[in-house]
TIMI-2910 file (N, C-alpha, C, CB; in pm, 1 decimal, decimal comma, always signed):
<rs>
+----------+----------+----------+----------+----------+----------+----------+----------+----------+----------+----------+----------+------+
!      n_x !      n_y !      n_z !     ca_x !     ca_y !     ca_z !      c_x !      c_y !      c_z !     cb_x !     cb_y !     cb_z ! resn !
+----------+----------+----------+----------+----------+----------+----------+----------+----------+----------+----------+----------+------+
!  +1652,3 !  +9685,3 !  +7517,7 !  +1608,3 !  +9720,5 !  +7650,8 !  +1488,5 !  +9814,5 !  +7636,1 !  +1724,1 !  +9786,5 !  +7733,9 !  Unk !
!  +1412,4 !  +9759,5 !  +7718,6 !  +1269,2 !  +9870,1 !  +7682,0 !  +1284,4 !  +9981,0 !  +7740,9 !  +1117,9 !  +9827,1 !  +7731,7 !  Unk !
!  +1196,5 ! +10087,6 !  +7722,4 !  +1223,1 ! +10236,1 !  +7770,0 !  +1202,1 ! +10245,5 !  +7909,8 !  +1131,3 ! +10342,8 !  +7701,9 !  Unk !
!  +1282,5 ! +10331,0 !  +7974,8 !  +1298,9 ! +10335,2 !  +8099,9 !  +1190,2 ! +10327,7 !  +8214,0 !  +1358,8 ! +10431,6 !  +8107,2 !  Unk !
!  +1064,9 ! +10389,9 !  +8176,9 !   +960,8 ! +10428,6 !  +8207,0 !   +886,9 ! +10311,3 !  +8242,6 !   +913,0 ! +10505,3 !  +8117,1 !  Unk !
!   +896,5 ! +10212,4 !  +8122,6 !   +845,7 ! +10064,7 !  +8101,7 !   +922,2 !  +9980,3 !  +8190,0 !   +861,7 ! +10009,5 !  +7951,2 !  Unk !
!  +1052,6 ! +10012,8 !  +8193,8 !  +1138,4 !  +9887,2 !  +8250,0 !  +1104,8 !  +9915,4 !  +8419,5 !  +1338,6 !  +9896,4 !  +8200,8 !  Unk !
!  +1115,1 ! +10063,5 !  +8453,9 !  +1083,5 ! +10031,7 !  +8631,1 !   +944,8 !  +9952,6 !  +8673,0 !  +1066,8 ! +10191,9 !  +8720,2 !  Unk !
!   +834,2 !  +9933,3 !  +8569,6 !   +725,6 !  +9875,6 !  +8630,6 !   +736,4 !  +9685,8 !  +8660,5 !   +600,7 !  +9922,6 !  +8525,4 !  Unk !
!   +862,3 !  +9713,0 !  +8623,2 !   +921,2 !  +9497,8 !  +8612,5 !   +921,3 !  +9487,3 !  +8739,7 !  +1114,8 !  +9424,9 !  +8541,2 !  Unk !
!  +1003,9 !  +9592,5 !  +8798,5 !  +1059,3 !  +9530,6 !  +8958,6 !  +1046,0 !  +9595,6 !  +9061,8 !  +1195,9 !  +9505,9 !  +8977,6 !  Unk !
!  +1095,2 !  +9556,9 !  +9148,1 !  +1081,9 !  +9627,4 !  +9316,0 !  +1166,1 !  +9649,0 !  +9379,4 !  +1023,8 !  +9568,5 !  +9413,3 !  Unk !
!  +1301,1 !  +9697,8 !  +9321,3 !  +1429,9 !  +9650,3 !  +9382,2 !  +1448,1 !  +9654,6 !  +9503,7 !  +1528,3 !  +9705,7 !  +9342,9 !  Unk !
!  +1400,3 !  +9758,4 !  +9577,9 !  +1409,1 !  +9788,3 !  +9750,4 !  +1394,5 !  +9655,3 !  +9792,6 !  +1281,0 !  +9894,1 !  +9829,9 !  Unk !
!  +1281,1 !  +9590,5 !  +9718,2 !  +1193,3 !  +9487,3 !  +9801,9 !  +1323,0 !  +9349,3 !  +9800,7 !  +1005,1 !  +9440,7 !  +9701,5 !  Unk !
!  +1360,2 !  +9341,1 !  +9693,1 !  +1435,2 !  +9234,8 !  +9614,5 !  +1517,7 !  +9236,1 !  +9657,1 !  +1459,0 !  +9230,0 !  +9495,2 !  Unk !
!  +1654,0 !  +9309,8 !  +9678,9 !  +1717,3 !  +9382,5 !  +9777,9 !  +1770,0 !  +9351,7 !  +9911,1 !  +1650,5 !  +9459,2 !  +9795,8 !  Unk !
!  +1639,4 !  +9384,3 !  +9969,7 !  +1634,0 !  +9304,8 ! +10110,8 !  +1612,9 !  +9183,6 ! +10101,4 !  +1538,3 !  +9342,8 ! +10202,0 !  Unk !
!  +1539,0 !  +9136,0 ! +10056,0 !  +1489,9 !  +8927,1 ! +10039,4 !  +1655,1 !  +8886,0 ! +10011,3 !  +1342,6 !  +8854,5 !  +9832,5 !  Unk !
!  +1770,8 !  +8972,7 !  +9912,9 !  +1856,0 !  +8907,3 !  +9872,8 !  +1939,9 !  +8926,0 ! +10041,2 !  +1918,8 !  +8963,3 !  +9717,7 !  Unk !
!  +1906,0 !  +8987,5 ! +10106,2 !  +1975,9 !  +9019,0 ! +10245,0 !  +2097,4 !  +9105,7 ! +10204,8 !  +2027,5 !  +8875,3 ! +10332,5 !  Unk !
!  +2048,5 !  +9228,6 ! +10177,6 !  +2132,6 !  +9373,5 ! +10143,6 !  +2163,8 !  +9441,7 ! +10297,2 !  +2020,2 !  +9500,4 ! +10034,1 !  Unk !
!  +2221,1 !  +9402,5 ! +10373,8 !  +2179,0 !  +9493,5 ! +10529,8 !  +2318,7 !  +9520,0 ! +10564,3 !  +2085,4 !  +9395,4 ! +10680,4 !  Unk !
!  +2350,2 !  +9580,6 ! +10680,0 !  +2442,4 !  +9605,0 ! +10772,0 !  +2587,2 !  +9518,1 ! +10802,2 !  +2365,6 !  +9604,6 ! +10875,2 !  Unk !
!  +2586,7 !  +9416,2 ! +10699,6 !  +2679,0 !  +9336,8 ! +10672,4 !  +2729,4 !  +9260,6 ! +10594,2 !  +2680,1 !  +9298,7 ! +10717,0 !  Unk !
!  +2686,4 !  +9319,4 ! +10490,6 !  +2729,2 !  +9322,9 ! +10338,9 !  +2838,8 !  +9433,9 ! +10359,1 !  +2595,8 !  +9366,7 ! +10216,3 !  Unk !
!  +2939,8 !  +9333,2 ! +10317,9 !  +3066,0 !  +9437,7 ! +10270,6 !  +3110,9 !  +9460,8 ! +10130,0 !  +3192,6 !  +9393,5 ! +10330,2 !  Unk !
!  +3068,2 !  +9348,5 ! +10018,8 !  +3080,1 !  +9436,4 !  +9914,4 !  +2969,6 !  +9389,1 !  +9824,8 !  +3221,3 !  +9438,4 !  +9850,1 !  Unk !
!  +2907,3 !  +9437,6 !  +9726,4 !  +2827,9 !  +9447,1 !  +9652,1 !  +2867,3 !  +9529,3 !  +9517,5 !  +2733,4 !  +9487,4 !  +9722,8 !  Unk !
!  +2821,9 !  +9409,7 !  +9474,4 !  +2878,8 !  +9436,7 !  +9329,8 !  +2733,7 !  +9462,4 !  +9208,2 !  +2987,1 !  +9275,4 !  +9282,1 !  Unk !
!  +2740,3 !  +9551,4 !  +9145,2 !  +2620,4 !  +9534,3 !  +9038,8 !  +2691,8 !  +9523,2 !  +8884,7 !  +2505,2 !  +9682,5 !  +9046,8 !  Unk !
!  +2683,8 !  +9409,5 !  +8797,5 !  +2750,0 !  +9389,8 !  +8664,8 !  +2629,7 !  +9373,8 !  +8582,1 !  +2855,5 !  +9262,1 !  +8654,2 !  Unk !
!  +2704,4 !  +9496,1 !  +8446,8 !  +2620,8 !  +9552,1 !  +8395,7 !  +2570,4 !  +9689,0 !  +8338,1 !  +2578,5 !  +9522,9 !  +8448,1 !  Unk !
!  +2535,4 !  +9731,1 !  +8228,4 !  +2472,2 !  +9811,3 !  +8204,5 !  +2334,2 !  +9887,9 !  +8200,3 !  +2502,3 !  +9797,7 !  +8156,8 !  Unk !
!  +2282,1 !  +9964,9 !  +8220,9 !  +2148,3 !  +9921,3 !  +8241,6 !  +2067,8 ! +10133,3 !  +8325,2 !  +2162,7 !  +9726,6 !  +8393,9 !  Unk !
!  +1991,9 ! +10142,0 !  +8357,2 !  +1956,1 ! +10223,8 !  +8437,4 !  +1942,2 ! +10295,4 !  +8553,0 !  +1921,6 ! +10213,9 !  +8428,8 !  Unk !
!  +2047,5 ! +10131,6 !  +8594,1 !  +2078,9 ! +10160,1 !  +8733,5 !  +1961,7 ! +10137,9 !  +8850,8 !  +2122,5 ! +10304,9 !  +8733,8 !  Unk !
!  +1871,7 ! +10042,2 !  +8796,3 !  +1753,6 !  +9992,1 !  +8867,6 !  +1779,5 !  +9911,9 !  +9005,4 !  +1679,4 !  +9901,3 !  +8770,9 !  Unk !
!  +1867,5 !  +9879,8 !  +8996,5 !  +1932,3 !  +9759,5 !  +9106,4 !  +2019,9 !  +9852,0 !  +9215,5 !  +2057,4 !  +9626,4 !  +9013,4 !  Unk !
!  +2136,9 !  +9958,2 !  +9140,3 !  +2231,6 ! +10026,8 !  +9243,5 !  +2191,8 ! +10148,5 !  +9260,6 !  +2373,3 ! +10033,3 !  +9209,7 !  Unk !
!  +2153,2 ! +10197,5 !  +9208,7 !  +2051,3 ! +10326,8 !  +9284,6 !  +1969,5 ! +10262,3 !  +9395,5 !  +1925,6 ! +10405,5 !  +9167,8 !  Unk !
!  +1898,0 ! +10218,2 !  +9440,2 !  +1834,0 ! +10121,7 !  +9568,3 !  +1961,7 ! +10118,5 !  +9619,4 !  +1755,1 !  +9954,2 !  +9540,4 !  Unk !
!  +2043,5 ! +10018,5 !  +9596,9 !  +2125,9 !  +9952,9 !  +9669,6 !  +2240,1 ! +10042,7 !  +9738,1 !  +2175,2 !  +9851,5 !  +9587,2 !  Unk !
!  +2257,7 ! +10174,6 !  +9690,7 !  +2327,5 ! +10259,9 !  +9694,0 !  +2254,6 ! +10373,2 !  +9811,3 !  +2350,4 ! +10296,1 !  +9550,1 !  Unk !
!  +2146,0 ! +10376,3 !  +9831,1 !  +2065,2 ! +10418,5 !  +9905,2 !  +2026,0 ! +10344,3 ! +10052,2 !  +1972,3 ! +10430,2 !  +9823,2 !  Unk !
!  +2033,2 ! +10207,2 ! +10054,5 !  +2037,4 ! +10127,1 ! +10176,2 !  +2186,4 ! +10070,4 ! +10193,4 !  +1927,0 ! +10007,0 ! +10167,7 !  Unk !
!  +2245,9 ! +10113,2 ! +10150,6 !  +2358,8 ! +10106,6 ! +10170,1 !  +2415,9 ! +10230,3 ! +10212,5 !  +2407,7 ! +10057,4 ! +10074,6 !  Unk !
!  +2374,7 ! +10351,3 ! +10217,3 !  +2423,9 ! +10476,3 ! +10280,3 !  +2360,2 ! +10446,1 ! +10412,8 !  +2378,8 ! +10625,1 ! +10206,8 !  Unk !
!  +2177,7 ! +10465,6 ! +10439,4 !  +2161,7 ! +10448,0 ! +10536,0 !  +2191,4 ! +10341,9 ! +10659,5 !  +2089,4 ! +10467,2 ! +10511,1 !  Unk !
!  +2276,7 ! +10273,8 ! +10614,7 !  +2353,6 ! +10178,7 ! +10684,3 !  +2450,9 ! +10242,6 ! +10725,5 !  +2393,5 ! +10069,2 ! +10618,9 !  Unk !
!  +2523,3 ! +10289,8 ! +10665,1 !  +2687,5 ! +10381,2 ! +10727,3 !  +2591,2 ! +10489,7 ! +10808,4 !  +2828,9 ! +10487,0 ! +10563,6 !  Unk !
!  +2479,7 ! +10570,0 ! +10753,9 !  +2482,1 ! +10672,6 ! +10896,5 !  +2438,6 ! +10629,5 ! +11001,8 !  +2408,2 ! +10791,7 ! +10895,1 !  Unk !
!  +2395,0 ! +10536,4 ! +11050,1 !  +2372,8 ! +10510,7 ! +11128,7 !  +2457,6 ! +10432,7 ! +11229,7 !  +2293,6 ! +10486,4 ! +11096,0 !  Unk !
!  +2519,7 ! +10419,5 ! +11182,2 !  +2706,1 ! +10337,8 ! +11248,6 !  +2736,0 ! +10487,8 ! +11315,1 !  +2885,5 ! +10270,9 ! +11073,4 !  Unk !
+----------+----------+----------+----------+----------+----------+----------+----------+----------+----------+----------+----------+------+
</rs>
């Protein structure tokens, strides 16, 4: 796995995220895997601002 620094310039997860339709009705989400947490850090973040706003 390349160094961390290197690996965030691959992706866009916010962006990716949403295209995968991450929103207000997703009830579970799963991330499998080890890794940096590139995918659930995002996902973990639009996924809060979803509950406060309920």
């Amino acid at each position: 796995m390349p160094d961390e620094a290197l690996w965030d310039t691959f992706f866009r997860p916010v962006k990716i995220l949403q295209q995968l339709g991450v929103d207000q009705k997703v009830r579970t989400l799963v991330d499998i895997g080890c890794g940096y947490g590139t995918f659930l850090i995002p996902a973990g973040g639009l996924l809060v601002l979803i509950l406060i706003r309920k």
